[in-house]
MILUM-711682 format. One record per residue (C-alpha): residue in three letters; x, y, z. Coordinates in steps of 0.2 Angstrom, whole numbers, padded with zeros to 4 digits, always signed. Layout:
<pts>
AlaXYZ/...
</pts>
This chain:
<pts>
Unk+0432+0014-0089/Unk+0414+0022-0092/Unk+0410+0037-0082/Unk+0393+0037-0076/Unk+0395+0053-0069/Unk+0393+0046-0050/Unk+0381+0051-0038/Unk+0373+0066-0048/Unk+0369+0057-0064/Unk+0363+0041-0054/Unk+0349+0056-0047/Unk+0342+0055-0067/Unk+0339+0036-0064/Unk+0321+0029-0058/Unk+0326+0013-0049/Unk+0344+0017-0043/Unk+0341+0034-0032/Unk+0353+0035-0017/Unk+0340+0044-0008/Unk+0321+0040-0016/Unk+0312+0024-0022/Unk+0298+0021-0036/Unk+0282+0015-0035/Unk+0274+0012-0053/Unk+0257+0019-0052/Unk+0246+0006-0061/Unk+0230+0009-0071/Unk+0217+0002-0052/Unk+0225+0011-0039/Unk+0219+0029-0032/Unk+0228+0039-0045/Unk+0218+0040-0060/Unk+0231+0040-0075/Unk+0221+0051-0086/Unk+0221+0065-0072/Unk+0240+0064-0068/Unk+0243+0072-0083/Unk+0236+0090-0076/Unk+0252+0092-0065/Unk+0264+0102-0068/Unk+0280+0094-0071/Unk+0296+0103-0071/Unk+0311+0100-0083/Unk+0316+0084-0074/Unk+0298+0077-0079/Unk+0294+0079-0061/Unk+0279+0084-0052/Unk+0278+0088-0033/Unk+0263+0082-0024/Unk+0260+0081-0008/Unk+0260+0060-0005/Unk+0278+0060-0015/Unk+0284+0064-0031/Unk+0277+0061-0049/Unk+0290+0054-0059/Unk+0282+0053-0079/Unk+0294+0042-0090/Unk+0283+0043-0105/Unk+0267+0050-0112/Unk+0258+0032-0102/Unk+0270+0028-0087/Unk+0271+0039-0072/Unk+0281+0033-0056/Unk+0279+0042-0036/Unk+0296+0043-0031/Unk+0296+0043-0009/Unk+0310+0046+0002/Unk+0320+0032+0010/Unk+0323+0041+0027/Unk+0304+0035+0033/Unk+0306+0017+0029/Unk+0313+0005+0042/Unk+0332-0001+0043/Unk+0334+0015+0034/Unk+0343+0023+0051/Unk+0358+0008+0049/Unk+0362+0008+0032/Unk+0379+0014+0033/Unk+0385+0001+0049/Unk+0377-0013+0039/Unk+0389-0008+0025/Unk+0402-0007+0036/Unk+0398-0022+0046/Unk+0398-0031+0030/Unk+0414-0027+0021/Unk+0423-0027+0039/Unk+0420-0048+0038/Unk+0429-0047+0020/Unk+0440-0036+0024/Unk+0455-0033+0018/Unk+0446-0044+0004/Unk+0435-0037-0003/Unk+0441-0031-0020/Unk+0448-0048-0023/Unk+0432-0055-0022/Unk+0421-0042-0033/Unk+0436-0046-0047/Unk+0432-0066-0044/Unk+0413-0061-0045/Unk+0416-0053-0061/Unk+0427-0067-0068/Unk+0419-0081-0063/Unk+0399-0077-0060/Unk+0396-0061-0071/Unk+0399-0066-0088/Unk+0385-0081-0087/Unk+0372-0070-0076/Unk+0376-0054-0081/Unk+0363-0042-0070/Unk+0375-0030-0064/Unk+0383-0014-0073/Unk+0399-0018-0070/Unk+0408-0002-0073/Unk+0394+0006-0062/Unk+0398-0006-0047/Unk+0419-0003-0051/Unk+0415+0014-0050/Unk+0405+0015-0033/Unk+0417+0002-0025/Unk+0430+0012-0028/Unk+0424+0028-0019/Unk+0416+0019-0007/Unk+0406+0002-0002/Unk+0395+0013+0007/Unk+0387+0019-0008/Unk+0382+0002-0012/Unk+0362-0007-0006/Unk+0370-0017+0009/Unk+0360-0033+0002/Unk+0366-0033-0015/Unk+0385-0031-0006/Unk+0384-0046+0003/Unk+0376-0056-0009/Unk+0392-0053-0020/Unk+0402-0058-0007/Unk+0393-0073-0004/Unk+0393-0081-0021/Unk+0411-0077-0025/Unk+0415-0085-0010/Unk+0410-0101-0017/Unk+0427-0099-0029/Unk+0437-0093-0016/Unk+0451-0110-0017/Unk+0452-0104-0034/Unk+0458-0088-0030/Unk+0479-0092-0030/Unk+0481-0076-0019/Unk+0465-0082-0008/Unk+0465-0100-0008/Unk+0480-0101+0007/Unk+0470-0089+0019/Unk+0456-0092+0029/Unk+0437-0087+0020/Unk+0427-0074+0027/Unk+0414-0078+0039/Unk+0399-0084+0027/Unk+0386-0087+0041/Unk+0387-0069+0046/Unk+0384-0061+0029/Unk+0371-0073+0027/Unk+0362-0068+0043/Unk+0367-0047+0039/Unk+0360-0053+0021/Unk+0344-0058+0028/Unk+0340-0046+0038/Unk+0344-0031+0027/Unk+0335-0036+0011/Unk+0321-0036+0020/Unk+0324-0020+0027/Unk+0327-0016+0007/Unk+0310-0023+0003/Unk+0304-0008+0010/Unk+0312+0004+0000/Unk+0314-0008-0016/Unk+0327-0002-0032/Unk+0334-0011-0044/Unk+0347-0015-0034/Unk+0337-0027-0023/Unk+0331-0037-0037/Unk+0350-0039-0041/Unk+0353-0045-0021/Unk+0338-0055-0024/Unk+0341-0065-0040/Unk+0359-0067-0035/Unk+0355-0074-0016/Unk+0343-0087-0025/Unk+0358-0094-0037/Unk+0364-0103-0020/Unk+0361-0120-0020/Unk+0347-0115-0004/Unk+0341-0099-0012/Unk+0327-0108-0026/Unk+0312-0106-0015/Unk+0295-0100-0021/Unk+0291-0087-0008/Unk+0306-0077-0009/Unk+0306-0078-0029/Unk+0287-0071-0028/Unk+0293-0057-0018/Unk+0307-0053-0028/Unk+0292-0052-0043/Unk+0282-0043-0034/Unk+0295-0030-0031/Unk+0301-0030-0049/Unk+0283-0025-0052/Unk+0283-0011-0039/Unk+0297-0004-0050/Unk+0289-0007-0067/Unk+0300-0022-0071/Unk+0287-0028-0083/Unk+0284-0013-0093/Unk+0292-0010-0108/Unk+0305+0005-0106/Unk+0311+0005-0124/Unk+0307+0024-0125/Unk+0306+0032-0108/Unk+0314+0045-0101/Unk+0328+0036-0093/Unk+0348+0034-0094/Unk+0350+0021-0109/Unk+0360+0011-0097/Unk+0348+0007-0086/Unk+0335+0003-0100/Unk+0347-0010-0105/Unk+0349-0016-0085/Unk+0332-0014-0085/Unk+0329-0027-0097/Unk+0340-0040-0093/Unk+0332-0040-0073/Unk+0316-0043-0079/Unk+0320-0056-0091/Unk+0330-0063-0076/Unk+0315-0061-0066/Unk+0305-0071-0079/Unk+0319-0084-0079/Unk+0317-0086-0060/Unk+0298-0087-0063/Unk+0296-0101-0075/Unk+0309-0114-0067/Unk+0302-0111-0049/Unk+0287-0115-0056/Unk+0296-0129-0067/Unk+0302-0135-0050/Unk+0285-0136-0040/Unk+0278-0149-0055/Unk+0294-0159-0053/Unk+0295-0161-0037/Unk+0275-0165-0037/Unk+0274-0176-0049/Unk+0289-0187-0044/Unk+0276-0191-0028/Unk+0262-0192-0040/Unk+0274-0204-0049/Unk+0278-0215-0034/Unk+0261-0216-0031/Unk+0254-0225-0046/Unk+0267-0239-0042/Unk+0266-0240-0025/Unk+0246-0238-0023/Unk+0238-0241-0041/Unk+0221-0247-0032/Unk+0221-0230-0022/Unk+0230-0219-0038/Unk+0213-0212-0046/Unk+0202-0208-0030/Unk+0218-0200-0024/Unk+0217-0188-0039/Unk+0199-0187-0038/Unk+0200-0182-0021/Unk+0215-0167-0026/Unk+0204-0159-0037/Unk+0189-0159-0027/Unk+0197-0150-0013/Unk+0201-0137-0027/Unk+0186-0134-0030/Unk+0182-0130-0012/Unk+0173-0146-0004/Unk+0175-0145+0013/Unk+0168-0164+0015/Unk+0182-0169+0000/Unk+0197-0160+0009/Unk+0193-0168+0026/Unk+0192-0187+0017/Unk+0211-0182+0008/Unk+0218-0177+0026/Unk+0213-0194+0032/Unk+0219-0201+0017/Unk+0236-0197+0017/Unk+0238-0200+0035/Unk+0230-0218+0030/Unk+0247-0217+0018/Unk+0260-0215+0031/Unk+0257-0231+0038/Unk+0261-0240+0021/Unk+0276-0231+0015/Unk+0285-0216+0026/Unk+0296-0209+0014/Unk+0282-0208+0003/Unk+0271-0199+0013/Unk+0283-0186+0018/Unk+0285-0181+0000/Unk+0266-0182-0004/Unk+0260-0172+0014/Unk+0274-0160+0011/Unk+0269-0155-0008/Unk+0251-0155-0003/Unk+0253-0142+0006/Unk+0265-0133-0006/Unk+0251-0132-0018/Unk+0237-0129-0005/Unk+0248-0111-0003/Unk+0251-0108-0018/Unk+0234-0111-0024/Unk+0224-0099-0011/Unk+0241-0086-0015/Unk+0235-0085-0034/Unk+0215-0083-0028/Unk+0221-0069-0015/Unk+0233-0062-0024/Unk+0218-0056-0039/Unk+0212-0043-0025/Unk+0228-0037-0021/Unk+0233-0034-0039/Unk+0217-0024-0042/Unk+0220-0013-0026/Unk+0241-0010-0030/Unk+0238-0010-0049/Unk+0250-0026-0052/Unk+0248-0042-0064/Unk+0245-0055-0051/Unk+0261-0064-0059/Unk+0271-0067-0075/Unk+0258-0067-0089/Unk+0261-0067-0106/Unk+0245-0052-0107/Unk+0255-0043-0091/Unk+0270-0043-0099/Unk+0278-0030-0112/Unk+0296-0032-0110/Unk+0306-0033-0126/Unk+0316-0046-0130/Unk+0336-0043-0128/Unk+0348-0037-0140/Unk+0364-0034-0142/Unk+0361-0013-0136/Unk+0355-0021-0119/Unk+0373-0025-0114/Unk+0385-0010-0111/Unk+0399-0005-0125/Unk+0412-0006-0110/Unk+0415-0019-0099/Unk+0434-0025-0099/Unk+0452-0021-0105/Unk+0448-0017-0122/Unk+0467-0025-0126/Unk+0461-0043-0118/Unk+0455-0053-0131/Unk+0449-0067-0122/Unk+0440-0058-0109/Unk+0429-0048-0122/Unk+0428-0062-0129/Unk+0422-0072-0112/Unk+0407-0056-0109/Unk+0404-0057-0129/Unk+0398-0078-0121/Unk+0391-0074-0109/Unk+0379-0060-0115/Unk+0374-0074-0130/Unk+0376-0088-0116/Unk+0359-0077-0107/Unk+0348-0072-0122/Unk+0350-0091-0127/Unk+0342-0094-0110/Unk+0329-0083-0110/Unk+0323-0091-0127/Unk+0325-0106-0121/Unk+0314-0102-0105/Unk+0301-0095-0117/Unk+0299-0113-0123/Unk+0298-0122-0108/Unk+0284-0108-0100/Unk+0274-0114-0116/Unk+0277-0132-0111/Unk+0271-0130-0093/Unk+0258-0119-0097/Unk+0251-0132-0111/Unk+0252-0148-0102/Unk+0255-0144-0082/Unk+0242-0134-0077/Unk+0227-0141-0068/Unk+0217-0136-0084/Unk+0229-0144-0095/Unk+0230-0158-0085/Unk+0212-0161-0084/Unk+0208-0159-0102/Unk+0222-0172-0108/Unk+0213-0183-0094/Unk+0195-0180-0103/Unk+0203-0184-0118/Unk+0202-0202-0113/Unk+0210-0216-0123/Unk+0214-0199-0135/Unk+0223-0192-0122/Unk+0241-0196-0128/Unk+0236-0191-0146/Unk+0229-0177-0140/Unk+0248-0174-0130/Unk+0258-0178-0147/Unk+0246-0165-0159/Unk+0250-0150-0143/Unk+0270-0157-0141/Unk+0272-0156-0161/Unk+0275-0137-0162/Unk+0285-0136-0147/Unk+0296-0148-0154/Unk+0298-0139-0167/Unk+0304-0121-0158/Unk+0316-0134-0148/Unk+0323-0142-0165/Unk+0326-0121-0171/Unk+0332-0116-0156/Unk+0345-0129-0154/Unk+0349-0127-0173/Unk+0352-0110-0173/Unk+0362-0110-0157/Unk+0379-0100-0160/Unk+0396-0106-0162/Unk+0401-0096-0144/Unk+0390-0107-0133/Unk+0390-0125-0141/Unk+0397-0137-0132/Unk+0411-0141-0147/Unk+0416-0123-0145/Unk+0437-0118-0150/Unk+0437-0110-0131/Unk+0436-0129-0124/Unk+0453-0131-0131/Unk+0461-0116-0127/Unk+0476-0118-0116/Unk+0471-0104-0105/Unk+0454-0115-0102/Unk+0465-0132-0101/Unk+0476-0128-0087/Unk+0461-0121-0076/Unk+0463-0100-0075/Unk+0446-0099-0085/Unk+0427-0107-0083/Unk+0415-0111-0094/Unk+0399-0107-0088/Unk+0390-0113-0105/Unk+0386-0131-0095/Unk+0371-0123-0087/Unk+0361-0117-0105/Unk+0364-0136-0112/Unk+0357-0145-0096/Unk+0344-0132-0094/Unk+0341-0137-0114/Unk+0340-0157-0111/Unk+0329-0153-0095/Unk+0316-0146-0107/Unk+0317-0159-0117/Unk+0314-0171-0104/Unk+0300-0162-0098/Unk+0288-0162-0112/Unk+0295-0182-0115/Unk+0290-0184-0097/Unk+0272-0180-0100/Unk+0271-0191-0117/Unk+0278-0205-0108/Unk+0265-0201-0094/Unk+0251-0202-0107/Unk+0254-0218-0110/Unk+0257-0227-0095/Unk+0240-0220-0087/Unk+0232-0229-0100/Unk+0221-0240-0101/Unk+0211-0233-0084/Unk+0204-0250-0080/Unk+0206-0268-0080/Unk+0193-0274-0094/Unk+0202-0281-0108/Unk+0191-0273-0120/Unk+0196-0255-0115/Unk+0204-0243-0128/Unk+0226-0245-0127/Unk+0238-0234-0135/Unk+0243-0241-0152/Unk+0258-0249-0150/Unk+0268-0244-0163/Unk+0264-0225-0157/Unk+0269-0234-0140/Unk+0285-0239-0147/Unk+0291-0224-0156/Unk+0288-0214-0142/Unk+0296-0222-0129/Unk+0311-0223-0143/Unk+0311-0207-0144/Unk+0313-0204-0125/Unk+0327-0219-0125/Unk+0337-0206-0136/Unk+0333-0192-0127/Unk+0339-0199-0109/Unk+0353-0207-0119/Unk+0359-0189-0125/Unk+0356-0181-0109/Unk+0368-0195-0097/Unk+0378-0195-0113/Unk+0378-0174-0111/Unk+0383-0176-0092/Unk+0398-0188-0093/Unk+0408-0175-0106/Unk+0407-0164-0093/Unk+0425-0156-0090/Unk+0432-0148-0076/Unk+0433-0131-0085/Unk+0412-0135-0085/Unk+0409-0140-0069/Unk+0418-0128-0058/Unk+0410-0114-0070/Unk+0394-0103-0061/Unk+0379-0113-0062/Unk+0362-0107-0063/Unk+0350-0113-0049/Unk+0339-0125-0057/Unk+0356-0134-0063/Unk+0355-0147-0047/Unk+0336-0150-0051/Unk+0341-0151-0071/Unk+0352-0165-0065/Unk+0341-0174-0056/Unk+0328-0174-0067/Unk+0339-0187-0080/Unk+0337-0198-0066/Unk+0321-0196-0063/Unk+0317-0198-0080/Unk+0327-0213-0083/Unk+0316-0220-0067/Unk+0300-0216-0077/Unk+0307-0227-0092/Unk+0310-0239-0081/Unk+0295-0240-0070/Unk+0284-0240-0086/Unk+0294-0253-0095/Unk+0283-0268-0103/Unk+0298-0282-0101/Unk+0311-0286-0088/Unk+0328-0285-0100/Unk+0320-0265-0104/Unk+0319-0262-0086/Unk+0336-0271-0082/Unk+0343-0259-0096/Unk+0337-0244-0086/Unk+0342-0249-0071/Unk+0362-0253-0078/Unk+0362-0237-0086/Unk+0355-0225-0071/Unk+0369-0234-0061/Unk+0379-0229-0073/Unk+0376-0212-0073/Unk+0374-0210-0053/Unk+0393-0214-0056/Unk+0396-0201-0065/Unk+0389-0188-0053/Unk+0398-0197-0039/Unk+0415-0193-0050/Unk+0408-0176-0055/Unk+0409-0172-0037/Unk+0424-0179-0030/Unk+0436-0165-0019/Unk+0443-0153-0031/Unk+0427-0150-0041/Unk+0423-0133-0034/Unk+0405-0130-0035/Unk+0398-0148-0043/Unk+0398-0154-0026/Unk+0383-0149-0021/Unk+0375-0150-0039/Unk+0379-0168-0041/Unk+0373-0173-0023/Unk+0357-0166-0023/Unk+0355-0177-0041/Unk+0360-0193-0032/Unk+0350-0191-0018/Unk+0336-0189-0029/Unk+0340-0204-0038/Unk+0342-0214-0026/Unk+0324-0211-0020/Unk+0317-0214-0037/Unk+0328-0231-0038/Unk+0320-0235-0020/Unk+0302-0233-0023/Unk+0306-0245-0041/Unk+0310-0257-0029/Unk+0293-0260-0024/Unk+0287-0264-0041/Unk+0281-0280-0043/Unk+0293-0291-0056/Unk+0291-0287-0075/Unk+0287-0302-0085/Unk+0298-0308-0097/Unk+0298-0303-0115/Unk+0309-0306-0130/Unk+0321-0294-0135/Unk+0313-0287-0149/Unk+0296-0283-0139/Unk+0303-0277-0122/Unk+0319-0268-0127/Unk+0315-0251-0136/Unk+0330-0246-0149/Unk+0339-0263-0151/Unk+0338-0280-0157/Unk+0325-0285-0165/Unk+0319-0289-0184/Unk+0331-0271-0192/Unk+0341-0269-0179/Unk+0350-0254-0181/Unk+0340-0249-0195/Unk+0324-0250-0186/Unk+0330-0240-0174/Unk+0332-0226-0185/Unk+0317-0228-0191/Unk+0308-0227-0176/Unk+0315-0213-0167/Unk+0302-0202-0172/Unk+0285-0197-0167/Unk+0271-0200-0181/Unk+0253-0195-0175/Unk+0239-0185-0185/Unk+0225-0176-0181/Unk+0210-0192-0182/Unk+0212-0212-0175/Unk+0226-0219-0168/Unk+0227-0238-0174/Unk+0242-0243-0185/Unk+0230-0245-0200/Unk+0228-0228-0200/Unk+0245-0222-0195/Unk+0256-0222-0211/Unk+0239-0208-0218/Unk+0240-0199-0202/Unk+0260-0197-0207/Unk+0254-0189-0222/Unk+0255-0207-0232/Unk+0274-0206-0233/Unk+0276-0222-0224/Unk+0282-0222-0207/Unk+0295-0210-0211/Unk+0283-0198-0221/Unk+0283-0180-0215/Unk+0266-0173-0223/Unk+0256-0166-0208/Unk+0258-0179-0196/Unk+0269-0176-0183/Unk+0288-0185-0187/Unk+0304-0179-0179/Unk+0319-0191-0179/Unk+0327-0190-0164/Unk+0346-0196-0166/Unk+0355-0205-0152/Unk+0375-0200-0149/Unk+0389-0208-0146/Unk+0389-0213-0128/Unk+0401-0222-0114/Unk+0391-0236-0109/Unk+0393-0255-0103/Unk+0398-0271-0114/Unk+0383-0276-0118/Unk+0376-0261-0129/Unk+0392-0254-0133/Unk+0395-0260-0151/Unk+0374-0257-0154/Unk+0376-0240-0150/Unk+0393-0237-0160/Unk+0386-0246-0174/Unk+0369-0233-0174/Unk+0383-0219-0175/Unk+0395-0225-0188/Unk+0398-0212-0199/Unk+0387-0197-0190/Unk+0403-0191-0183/Unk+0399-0177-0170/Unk+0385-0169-0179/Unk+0378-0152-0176/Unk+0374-0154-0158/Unk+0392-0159-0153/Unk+0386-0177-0154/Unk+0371-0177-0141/Unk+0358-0164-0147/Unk+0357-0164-0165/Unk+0339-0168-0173/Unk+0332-0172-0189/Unk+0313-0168-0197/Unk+0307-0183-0206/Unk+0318-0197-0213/
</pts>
């Protein structure tokens, strides 16, 4: 095992002092950067002043290190510790080496040998926070511990209350080990809230998270630690985020439906209030209590993320002030952020028995397993960013009856950086992977975390098909029969498109394996699966004929069964996944209820991707998206497809999107086994893999 040298090397660390806590000095507060370099530093790179310490990491980043005795809680450190490991006790050891089994190779934000080494001398050395949360999550395994899964489990609600209460003692004297209590406490299935996520960056700002420390003046092993919180940090950042769009828009969703006479002055009214008309805000209170006495469910999701949003929104207008007066980005920008991307030196050289194979093997996994992630979260920032913010939103609605081109020509290069990323995937964390078939993994001793990267994948995917889709069905905005329409050839490709992509998500779901499900789970995982179903519900809702819309229905009642089978007893932690999905979908399902009944179409105009003149042929076809950059009627289209025809790939957008192989009911059985005669598994393990042009 690595030795870090214990206590007197951890005294050349910056954010991991047992004694002293950082504070980055930013280029707006009361120290003026170009004077702090008139200080005397001593050998240490440190300077005494008489407000704290000067720490100087490099020739442009200077720290103030202050003592932890003068901040509060700091009295009870040591009978926190002690309270804490007493609850676990005599298991505590047992649980870190679950932790580390189970948890650690998928979100690896902990030195392991560093915390091995600590625990080992003493659990007092250790931030009480960051302790419990440990604790807490490797609990969640604890039947499948065969030495723990006969005896009682530790009592959880007391390290939660000790958890609570001493990491926000912690906020006081923040390290980098209350960003680890942090980011770990918010993988429970309770912990994704925005609050306590902005808090968690705010303090990786106090410590400099969102530098780049490439060449300062730190232990290289905490560069690397470094690194891999702050790209944690913006993981936690952009699906909270993610999250607060999802869960408004499923109301904003519901509310088309259920109130399309009310839908646009309700929108009208949203931004008004936003741009601070007090006359406006007072008509949208009355509004929405006028709401509650049409639909109560409907209300209480609509009321509830009003509010959400009026929080956030007066946060981010306060929160310009207090970045000027602390020096601090107000949140995670791309011009506010210089971290590095990960590489393989970010990871330490020792971390397991060097003669266990399969355990190198599983870190080697799941250090790919989180730069993957990473990556992938890069993407969907740039979708949310592009078309889920307010000005976003608002420009796409100005666009008009070019709105959903408009959509298409932004979603093209994104597409494009989803179709590489998914192709250059490697072989450790596909789903088709050699570990699946191990015998270690078949008879249940090891996890595969790698579910969580692939869901978070087809998650993205639905949300930029979500806002396509979205597009369309807004239009046209009025009832006069002369009012621009989407062309519905674009119409029909696209909702294709989406068919495939919902198809490949459920299809994803159902190959699901125990050796997957009982794995660690990022947080966003029970909103990933939820938003399947909520994206099957918006196919649904916006289908033109009554056999499409009876399709979705069979096929979302086909895949709440699988989440009701994915969490029967034995399934460890997938319970509470698969709940919170079903519950979601069953709320989506409700409020489709209401819809008035779809006319009746034939097959070939109603039901996207079957039947029809082609058939199969057609579908393949179709299951692309072909726009250009002028018009939008089909007389123009095969041009804007760069005059290749409706498979042409010449500066128009086309991506052929490929449907897999998927467990589904009679009827569209031996359609959808026709369409994939002869693909075999294909590159993405038979769900995921995509094709440019045709």
């Amino acid at each position: 095992m690595a030795n870090f040298g214990g206590p007197t090397l951890l005294k050349r660390t910056l954010g991991l002092q047992a004694d002293r806590y950082c504070q980055y000095i930013g280029p707006t507060t009361d120290f003026e950067p170009s004077l702090i370099n008139l200080s005397s530093f001593d050998p240490q790179d440190e300077s005494l002043l008489a407000r704290g310490t000067l720490r100087r990491v490099s020739d442009n980043d200077t720290f103030l290190l202050l003592p932890d005795n003068n901040t509060p809680g700091y009295d009870h450190i040591v009978e926190d510790a002690d309270e804490i490991e007493n609850i676990v006790a005599p298991h505590g050891r047992r649980l870190i080496d679950l932790y580390f089994r189970v948890v650690h190779p998928g979100f690896p934000i902990i030195q392991r040998s560093v915390f091995y080494e600590k625990y080992e001398r003493s659990h007092r050395e250790f931030s009480p926070p960051l302790l419990a949360a440990v604790y807490i999550l490797a609990i969640n395994w604890w039947e499948h511990e065969e030495e723990l899964a006969g005896l009682p489990k530790p009592n959880v609600r007391e390290l939660e209350r000790l958890v609570r209460t001493t990491l926000a003692d912690a906020m006081y004297r923040p390290k980098l080990s209350t960003i680890q209590a942090g980011l770990l406490l918010s993988q429970r299935p309770e912990g994704d809230q925005w609050a306590p996520t902005a808090q968690l960056v705010a303090v990786g700002q106090e410590l400099g998270l969102h530098l780049d420390c490439t060449n300062w003046k730190i232990p290289p092993w905490e560069r690397g630690l470094r690194k891999r919180l702050a790209w944690a940090l913006y993981l936690q950042v952009s699906v909270v985020v993610f999250f607060l769009f999802f869960f408004f828009f499923l109301s904003f969703f519901s509310f088309f439906f259920l109130f399309s006479f009310l839908f646009f002055f309700s929108f009208f009214l949203f931004f008004s209030f936003f741009h601070f008309s007090f006359i406006f805000f007072i008509f949208f209170i009355f509004f929405y209590f006028f709401l509650f006495f049409f639909n109560f469910f409907f209300i209480f999701f609509a009321f509830f993320f009003f509010f959400l949003f009026f929080f956030i929104f007066f946060y981010s207008r306060s929160d310009k002030w207090g970045a000027l007066v602390h020096g601090r980005p107000s949140h995670i920008f791309a011009s506010n952020w210089a971290v590095q991307p990960l590489n393989p030196n970010d990871f330490p050289d020792i971390e397991c028995d060097e003669t266990d194979a399969e355990e190198r093997l599983e870190l080697e996994r799941g250090r790919v397993l989180f730069r993957q992630m990473v990556q992938l979260s890069q993407i969907l920032a740039e979708i949310l960013d592009t078309f889920y913010t307010l000005q976003a939103t608002s420009q796409i609605a100005n666009a008009g009856p070019q709105g959903t081109q408009l959509v298409l020509s932004l979603a093209k290069p994104i597409q494009l950086k989803l179709k590489e990323w998914y192709s250059a995937l490697p072989a450790l964390v596909r789903m088709d992977s050699t570990f699946q078939t191990t015998p270690s993994s078949s008879s249940g001793s090891r996890f595969s975390p790698i579910g969580y990267l692939h869901l978070a994948y087809f998650a993205t995917e639905i949300t930029l098909h979500r806002r396509i889709i979205r597009s369309m069905s807004a239009l046209p905005e009025d009832n006069n029969p002369n009012s621009p329409s989407i062309d519905p050839y674009i119409q029909h490709i696209c909702r294709s498109a989406a068919k495939a992509r919902l198809i490949s998500a459920m299809d994803f779901v159902n190959r699901l394996t125990p050796s997957h499900l009982r794995a660690f789970w990022y947080f966003a995982s029970k909103t990933n699966f939820a938003l399947i179903g909520t994206f099957g519900s918006l196919l649904w809702g916006t289908s033109p004929g009554r056999e499409e819309a009876e399709w979705y229905r069979r096929r979302l009642g086909e895949y709440r069964w699988t989440l009701s089978v994915s969490s029967k007893p034995g399934e460890g932690t997938s319970k509470g996944l698969t709940e919170f999905a079903m519950g979601m979908l069953d709320i989506s399902t409700g409020l489709l209820k209401k819809l008035p009944e779809k006319p009746l179409l034939s097959r070939s105009g109603s039901e996207v991707g079957f039947g029809g003149p082609g058939g199969v042929d057609q579908v393949r076809r179709s299951s692309l998206f072909a726009l250009g950059h002028a018009g939008g009627s089909s007389a123009s289209l095969n041009s804007m497809a760069g005059g290749g025809g409706r498979g042409g790939t010449g500066g128009g957008f086309s991506l052929g999107m490929q449907s897999p192989r998927s467990d589904i009911g009679e009827e569209e059985g031996e359609e959808m086994d026709s369409e994939d005669d002869g693909e075999g598994e294909g590159e993405g393990g038979g769900y995921g893999s995509f094709s440019v042009g045709n």
